[in-house]
PASEBA-1860 file (N, C-alpha, C; in nm, 3 decimals):
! residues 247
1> XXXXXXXX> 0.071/-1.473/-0.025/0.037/-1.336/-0.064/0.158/-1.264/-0.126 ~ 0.293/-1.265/-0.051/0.411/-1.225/-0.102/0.453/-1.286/-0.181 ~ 0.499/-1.442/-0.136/0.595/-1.554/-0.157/0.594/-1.591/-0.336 ~ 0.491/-1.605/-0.354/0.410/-1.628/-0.482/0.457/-1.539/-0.560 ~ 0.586/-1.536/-0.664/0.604/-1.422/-0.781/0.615/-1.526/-0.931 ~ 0.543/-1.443/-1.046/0.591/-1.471/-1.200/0.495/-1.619/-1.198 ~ 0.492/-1.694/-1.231/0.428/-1.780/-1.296/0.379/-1.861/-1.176 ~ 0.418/-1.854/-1.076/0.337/-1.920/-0.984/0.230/-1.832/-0.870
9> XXXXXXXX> 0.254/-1.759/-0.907/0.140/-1.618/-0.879/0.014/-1.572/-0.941 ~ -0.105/-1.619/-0.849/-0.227/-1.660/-0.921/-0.295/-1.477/-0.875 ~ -0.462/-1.500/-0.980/-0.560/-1.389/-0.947/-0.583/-1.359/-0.795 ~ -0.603/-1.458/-0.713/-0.617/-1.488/-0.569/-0.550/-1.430/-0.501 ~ -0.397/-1.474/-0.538/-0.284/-1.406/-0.485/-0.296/-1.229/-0.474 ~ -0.294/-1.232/-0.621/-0.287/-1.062/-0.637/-0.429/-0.966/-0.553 ~ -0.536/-1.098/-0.485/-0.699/-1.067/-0.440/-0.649/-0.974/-0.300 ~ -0.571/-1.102/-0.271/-0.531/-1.056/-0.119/-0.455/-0.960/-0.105
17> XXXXXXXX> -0.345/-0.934/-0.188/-0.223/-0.847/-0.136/-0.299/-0.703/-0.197 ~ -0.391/-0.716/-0.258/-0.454/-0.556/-0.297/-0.528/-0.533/-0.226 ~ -0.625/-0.603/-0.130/-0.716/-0.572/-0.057/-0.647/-0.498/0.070 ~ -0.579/-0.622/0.112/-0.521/-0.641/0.280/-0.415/-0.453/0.262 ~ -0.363/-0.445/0.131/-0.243/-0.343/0.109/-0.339/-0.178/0.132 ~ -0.421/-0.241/0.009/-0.510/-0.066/-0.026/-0.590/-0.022/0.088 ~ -0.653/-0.115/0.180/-0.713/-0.085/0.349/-0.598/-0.018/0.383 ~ -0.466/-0.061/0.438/-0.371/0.004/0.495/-0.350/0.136/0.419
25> XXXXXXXX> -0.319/0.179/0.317/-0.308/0.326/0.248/-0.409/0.392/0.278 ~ -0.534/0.313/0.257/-0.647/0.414/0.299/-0.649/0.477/0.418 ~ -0.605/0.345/0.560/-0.609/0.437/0.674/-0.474/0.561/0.707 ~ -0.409/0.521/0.603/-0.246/0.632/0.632/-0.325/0.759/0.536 ~ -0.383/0.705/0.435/-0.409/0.887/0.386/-0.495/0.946/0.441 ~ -0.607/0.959/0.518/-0.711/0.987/0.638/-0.606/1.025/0.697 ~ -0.545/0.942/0.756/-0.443/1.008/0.874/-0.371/1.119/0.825 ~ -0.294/1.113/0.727/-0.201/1.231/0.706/-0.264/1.341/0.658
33> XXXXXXXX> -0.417/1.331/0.607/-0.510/1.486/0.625/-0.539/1.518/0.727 ~ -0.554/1.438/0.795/-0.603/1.527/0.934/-0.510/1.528/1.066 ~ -0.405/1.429/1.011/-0.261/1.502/1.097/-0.219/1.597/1.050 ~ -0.144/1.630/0.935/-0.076/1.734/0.889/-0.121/1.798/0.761 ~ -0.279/1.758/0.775/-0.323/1.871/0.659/-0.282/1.846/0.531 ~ -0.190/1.743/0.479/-0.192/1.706/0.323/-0.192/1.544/0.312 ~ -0.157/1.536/0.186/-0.180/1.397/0.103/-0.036/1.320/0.137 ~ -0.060/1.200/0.172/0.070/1.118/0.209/0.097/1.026/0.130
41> XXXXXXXX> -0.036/0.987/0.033/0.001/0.864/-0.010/0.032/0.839/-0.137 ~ 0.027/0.924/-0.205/0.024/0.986/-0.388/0.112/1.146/-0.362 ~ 0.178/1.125/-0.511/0.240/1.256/-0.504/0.178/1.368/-0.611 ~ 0.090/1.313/-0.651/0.029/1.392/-0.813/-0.003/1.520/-0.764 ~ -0.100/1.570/-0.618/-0.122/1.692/-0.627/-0.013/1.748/-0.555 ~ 0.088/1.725/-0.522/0.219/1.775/-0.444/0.246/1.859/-0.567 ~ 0.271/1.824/-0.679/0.341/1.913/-0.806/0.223/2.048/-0.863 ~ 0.121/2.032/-0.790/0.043/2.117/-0.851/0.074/2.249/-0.722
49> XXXXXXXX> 0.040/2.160/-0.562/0.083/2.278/-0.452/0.237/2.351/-0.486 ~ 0.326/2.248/-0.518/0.460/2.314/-0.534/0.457/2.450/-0.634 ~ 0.382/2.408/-0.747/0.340/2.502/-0.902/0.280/2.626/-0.785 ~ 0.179/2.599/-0.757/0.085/2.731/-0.655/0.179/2.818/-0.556 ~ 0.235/2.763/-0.485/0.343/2.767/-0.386/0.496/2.850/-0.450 ~ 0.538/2.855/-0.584/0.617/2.912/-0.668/0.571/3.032/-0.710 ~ 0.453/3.042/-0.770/0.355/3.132/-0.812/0.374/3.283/-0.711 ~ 0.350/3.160/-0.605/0.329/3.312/-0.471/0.447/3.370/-0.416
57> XXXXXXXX> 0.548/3.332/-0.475/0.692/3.308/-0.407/0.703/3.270/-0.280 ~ 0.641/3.161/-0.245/0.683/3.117/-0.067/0.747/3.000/-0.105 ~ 0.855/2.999/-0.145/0.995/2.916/-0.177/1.005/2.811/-0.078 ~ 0.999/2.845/0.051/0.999/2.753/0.145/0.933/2.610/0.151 ~ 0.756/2.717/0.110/0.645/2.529/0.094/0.683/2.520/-0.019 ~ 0.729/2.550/-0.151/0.747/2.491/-0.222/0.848/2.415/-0.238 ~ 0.934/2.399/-0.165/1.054/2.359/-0.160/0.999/2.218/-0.057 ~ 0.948/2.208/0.029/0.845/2.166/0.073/0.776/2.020/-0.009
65> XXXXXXXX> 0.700/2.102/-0.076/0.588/1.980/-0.167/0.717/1.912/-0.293 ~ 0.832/1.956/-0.306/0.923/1.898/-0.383/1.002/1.807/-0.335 ~ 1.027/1.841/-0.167/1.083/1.693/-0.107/1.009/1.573/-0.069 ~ 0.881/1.654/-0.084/0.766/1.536/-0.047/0.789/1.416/-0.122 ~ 0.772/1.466/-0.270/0.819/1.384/-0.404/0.921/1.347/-0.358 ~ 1.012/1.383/-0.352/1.133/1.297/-0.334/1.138/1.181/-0.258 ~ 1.083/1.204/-0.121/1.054/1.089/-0.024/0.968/0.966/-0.065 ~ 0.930/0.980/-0.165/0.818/0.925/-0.217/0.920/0.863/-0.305
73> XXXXXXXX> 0.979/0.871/-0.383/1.062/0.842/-0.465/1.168/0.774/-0.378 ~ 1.227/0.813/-0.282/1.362/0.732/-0.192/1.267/0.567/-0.161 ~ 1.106/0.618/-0.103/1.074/0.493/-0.051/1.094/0.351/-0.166 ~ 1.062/0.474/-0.304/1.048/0.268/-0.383/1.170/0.245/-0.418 ~ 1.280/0.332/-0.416/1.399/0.306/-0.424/1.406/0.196/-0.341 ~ 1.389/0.237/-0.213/1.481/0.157/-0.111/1.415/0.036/-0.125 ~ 1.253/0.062/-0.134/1.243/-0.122/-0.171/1.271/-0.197/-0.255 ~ 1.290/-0.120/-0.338/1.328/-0.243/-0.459/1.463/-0.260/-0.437
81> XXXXXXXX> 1.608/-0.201/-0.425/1.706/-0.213/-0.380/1.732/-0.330/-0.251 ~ 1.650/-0.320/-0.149/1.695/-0.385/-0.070/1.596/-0.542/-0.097 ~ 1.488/-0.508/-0.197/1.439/-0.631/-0.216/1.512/-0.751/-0.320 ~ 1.587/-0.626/-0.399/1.685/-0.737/-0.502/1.782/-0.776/-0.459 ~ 1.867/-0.705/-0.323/1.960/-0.759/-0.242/1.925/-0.897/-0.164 ~ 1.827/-0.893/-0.117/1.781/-1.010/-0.006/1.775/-1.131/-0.181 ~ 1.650/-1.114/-0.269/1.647/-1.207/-0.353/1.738/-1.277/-0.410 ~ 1.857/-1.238/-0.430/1.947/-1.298/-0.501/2.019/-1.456/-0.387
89> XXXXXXXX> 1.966/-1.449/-0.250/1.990/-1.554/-0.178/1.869/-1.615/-0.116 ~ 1.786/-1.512/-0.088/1.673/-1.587/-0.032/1.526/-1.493/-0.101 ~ 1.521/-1.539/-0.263/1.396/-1.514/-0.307/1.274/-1.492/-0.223 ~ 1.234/-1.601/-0.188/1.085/-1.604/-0.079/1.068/-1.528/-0.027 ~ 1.200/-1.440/0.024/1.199/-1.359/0.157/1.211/-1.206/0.088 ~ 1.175/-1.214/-0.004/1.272/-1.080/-0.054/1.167/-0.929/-0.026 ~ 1.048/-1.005/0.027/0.953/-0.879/0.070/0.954/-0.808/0.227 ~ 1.057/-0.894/0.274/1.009/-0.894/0.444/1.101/-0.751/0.459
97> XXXXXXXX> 1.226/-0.725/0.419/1.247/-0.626/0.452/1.202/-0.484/0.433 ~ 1.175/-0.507/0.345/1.097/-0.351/0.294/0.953/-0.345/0.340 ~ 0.884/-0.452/0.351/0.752/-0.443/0.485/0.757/-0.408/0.652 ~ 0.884/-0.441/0.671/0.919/-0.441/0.796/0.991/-0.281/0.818 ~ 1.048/-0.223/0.704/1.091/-0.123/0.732/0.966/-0.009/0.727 ~ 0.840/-0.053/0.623/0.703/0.025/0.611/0.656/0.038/0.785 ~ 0.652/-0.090/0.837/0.611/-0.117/0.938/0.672/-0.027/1.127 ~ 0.797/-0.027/1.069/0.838/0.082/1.131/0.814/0.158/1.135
105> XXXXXXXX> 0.865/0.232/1.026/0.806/0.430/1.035/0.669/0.401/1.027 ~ 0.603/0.394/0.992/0.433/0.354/1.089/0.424/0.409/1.206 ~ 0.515/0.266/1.256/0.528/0.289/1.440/0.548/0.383/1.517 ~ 0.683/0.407/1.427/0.753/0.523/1.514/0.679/0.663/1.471 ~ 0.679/0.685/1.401/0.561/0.836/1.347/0.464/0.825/1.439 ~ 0.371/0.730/1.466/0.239/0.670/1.531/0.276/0.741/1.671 ~ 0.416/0.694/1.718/0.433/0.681/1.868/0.490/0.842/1.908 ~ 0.595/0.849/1.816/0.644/1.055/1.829/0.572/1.093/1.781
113> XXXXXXXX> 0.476/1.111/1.688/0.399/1.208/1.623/0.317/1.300/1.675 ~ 0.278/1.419/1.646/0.155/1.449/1.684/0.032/1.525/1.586 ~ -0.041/1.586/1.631/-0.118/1.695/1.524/-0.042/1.809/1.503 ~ -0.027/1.810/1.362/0.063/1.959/1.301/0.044/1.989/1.210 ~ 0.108/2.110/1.144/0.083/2.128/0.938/0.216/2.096/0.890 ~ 0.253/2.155/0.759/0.377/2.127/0.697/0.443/2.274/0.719 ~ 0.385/2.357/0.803/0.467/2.463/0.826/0.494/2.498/0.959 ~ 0.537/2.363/1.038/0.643/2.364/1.108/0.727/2.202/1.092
121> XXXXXXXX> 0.831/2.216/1.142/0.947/2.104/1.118/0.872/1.971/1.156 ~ 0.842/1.969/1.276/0.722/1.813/1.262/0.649/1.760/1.174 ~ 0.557/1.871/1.170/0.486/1.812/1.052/0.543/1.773/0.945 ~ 0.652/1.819/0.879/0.729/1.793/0.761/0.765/1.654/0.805 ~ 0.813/1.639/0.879/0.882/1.498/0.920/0.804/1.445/0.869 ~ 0.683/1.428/0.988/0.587/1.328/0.985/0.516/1.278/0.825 ~ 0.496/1.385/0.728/0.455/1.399/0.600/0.576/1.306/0.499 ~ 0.692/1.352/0.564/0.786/1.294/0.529/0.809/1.100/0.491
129> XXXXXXXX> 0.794/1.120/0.618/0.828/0.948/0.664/0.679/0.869/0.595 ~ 0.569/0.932/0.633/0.418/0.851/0.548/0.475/0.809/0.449 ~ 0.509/0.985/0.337/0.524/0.921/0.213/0.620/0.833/0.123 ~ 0.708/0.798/0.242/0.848/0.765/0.262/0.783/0.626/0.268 ~ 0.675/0.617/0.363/0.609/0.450/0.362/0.613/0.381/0.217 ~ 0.468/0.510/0.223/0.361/0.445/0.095/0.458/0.423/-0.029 ~ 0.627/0.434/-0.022/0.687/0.451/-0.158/0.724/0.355/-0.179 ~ 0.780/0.278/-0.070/0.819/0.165/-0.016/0.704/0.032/-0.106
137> XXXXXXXX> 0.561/0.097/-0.043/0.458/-0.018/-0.043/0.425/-0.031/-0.175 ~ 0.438/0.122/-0.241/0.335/0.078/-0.360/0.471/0.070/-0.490 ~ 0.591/0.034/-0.432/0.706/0.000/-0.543/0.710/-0.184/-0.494 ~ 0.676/-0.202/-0.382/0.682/-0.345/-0.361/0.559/-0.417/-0.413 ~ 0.430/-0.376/-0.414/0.361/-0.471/-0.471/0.350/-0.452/-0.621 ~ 0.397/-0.337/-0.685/0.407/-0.301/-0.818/0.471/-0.390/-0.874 ~ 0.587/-0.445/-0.784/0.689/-0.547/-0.867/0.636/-0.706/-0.840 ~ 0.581/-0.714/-0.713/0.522/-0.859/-0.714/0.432/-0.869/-0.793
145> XXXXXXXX> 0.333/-0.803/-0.809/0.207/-0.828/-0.906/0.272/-0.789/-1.046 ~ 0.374/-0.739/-1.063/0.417/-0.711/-1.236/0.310/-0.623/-1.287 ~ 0.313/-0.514/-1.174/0.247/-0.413/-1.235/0.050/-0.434/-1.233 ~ 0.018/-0.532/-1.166/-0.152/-0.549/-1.180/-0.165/-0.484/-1.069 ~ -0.106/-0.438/-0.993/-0.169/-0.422/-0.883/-0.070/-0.271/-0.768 ~ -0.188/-0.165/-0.827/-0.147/-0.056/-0.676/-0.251/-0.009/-0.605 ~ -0.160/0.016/-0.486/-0.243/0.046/-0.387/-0.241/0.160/-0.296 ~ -0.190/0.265/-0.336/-0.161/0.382/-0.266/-0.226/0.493/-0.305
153> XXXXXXXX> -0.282/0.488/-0.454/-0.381/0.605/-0.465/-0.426/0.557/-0.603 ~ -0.578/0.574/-0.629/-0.685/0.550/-0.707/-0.703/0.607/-0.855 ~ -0.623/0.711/-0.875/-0.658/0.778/-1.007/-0.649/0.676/-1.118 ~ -0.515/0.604/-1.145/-0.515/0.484/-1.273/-0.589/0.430/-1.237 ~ -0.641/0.379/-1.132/-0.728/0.271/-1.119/-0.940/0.280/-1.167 ~ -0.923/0.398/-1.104/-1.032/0.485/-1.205/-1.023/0.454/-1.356 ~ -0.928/0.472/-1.411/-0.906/0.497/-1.547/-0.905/0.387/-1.613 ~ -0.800/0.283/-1.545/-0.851/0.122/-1.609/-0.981/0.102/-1.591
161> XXXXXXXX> -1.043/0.122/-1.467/-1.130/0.042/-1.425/-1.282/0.106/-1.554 ~ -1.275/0.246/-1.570/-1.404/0.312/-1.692/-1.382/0.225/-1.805 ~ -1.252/0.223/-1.860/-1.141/0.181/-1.969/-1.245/-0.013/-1.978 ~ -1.221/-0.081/-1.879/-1.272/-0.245/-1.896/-1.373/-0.272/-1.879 ~ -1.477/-0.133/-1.818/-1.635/-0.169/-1.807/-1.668/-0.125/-1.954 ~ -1.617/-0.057/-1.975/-1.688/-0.002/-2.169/-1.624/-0.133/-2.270 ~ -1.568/-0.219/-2.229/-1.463/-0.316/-2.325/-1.579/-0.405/-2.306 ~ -1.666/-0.431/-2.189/-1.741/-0.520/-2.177/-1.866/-0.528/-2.286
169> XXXXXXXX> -1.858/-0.446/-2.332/-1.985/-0.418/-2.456/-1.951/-0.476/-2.596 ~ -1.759/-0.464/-2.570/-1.734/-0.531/-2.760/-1.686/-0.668/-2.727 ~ -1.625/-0.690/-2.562/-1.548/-0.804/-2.603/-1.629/-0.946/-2.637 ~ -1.660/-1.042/-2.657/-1.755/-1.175/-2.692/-1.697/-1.293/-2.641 ~ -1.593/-1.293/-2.674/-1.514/-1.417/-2.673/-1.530/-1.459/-2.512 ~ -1.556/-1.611/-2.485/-1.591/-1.627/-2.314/-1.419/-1.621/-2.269 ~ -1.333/-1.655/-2.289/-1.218/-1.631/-2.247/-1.155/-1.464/-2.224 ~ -1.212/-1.380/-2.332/-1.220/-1.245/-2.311/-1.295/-1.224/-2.184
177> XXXXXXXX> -1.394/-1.217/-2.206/-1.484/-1.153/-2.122/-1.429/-1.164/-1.935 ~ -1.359/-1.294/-1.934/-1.394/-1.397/-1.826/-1.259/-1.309/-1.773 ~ -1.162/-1.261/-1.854/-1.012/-1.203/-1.777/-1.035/-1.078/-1.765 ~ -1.181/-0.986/-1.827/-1.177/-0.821/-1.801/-1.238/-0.830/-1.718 ~ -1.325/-0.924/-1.669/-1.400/-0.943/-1.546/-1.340/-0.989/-1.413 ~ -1.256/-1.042/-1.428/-1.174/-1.055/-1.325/-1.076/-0.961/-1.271 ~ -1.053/-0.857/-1.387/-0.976/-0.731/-1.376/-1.040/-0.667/-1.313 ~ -1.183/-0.668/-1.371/-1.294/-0.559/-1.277/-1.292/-0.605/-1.146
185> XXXXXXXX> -1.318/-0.730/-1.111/-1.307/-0.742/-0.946/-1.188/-0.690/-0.905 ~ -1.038/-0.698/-0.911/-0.951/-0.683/-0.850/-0.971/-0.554/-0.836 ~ -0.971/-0.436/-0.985/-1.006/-0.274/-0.919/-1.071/-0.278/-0.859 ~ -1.207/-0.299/-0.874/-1.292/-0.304/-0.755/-1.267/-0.307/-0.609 ~ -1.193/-0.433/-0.602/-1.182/-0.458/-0.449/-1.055/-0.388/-0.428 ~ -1.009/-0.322/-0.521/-0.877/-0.227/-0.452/-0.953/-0.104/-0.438 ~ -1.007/-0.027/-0.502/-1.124/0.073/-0.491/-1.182/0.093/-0.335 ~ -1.286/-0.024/-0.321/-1.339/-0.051/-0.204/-1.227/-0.042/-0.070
193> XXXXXXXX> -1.174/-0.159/-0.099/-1.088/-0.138/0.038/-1.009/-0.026/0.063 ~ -0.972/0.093/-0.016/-0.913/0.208/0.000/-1.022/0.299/0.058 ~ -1.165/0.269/0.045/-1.204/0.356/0.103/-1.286/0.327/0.236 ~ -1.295/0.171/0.247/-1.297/0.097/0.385/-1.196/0.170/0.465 ~ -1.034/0.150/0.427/-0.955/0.185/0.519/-0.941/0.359/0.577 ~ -1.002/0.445/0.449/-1.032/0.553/0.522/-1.095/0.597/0.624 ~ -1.259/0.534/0.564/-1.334/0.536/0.686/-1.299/0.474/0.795 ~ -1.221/0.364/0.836/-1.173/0.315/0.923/-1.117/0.402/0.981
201> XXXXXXXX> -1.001/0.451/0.958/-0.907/0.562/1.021/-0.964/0.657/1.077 ~ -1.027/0.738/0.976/-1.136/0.874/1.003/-1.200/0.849/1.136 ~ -1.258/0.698/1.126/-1.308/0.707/1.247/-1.224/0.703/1.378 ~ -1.136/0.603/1.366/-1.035/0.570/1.476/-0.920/0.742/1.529 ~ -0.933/0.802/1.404/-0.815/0.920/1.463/-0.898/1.020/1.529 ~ -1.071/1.004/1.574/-1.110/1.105/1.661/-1.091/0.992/1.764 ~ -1.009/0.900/1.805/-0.997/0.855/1.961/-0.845/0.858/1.950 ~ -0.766/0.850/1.852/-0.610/0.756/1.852/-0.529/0.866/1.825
209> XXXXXXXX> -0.626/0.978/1.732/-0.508/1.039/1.630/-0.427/0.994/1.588 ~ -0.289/1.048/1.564/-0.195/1.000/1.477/-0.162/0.868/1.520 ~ -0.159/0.839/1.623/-0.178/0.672/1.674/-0.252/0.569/1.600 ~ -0.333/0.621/1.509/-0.437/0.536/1.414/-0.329/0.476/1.326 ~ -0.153/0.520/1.299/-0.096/0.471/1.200/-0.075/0.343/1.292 ~ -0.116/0.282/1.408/-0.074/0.156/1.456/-0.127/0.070/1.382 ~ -0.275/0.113/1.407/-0.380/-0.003/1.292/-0.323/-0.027/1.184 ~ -0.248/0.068/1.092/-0.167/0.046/0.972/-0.073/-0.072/0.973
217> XXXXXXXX> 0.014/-0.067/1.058/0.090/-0.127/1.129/0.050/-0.258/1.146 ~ -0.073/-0.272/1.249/-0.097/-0.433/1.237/-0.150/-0.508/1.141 ~ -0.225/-0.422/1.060/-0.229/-0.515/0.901/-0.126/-0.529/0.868 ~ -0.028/-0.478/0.857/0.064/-0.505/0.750/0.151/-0.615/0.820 ~ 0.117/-0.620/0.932/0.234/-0.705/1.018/0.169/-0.857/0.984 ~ -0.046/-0.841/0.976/-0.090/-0.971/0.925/-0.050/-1.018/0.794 ~ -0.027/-0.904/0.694/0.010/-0.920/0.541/0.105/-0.958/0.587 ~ 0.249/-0.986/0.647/0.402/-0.997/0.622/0.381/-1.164/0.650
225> XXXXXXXX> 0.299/-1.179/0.787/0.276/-1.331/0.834/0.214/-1.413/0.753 ~ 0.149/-1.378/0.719/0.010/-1.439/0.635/0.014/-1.572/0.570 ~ 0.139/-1.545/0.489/0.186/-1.698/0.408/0.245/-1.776/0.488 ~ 0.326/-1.711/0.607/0.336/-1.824/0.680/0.241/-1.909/0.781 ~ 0.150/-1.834/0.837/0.021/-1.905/0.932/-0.012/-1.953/0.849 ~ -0.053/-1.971/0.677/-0.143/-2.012/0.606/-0.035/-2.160/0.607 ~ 0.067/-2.159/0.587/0.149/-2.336/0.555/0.101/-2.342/0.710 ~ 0.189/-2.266/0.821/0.178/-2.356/0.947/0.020/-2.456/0.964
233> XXXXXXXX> -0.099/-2.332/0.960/-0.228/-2.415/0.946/-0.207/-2.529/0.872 ~ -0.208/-2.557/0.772/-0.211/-2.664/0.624/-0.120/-2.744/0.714 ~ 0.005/-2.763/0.750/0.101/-2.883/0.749/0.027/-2.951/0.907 ~ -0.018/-2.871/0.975/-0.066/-2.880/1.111/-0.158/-2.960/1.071 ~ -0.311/-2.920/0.995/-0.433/-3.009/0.950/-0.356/-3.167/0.847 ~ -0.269/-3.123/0.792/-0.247/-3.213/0.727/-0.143/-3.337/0.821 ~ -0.112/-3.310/0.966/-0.049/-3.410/1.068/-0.167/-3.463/1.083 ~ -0.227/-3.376/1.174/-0.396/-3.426/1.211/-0.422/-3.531/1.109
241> XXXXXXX> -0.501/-3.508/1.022/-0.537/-3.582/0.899/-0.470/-3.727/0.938 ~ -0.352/-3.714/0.916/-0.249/-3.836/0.883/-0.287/-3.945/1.018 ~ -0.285/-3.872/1.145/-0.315/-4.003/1.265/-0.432/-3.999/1.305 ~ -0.502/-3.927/1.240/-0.677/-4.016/1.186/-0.684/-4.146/1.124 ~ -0.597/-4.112/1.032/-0.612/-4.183/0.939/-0.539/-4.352/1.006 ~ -0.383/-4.333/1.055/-0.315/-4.444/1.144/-0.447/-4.522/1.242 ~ -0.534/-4.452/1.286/-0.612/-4.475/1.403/-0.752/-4.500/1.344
END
């Protein structure tokens, strides 16, 4: 799902890490509306509250919805930074840290957190650190998929996705057709599973509340494993296999 970059990185590949990824955003943005009353996982309407928020002169939230952005911005920093640090010795691995650090503030937000707005210091935190996640997540699979693939909020994906169903009317060629159609599944199933993972959450935060960012948490902990249970299985069936075969 990770391991797989540039030419040995298939449609499949990019199937899984958008599905398994955009469920997880979905259940963090549910959560961060109805923990702290705004958007955690996209920064697009942050610049419009900040604009509103200026307007009225309350300097404060606007000052506010501008660090939001920022946090949002530190997260894909830090992943890509610490992902080109690890790569330059151990390629394969070069996703684990910046998943593992998503995987944290998850946790820890999940575990201190509670119900608040952005107008007191908690809540800011908490708003904080989400979008501090999702910056992380959706700069790391941006760079594994080379750009086919985000998962933190839907608007481009809307836009490709109108954009390759109307292409379907001129394109002819079976090799055409056969790669906008496969584009369409992947939006699709990034679409879908973003709003699987909402409803998921939605439902889970009238028992867990902000605790619902655990569930976040353990997907992503299955996404980090994933390629590895998938060899352990394979080399395991493939011993088996072998003293069948002796016998």
């Amino acid at each position: 799902m990770f391991r797989h970059q540039g030419n040995r990185r298939s449609h499949l590949h990019n199937l899984r890490l958008a599905t398994i990824l955009s469920f997880v955003a979905g259940i963090v943005n549910v959560t961060g509306v109805l923990a702290v009353k705004t958007l955690t996982t996209n920064v697009t309407g942050h610049f419009a509250y900040f604009a509103e928020e200026m307007t009225k002169r309350d300097y404060v939230t606007a000052v506010t919805f501008f660090i939001l952005t920022l946090f949002f911005l530190f997260g894909a920093f830090c992943s890509n930074f610490t992902s080109e640090l690890v790569s330059k010795k151990y390629p394969e691995l070069a996703h684990v840290i910046p998943i593992s650090i998503e995987i944290l503030m998850l946790f820890l937000i999940g575990f201190f957190g509670t119900k608040s707005t952005l107008y007191n210091l908690e809540g800011r935190w908490i708003a904080f650190g989400m979008l501090f996640s999702m910056g992380i997540q959706n700069s790391l699979v941006t760079k594994i998929s080379k750009s086919t693939v985000r998962t933190t909020h839907l608007t481009g994906l809307f836009t490709d996705l109108g954009i390759e169903l109307s292409q379907l009317f001129f394109f002819k060629l079976p090799d055409e057709v056969e790669k906008l159609k496969t584009s369409i599944i992947l939006r699709l199933s990034i679409i879908t599973s973003f709003f699987l993972g909402c409803f998921l959450g939605g439902y889970t935060y009238h028992f867990l509340e902000i605790k619902t960012l655990f569930v976040a948490a353990f997907f992503l902990l299955i996404a980090q494993w994933y390629d590895y249970i998938r060899l352990r299985y394979h080399v395991i069936r493939r011993n088996v296999f072998k003293r069948k075969i002796r016998y």
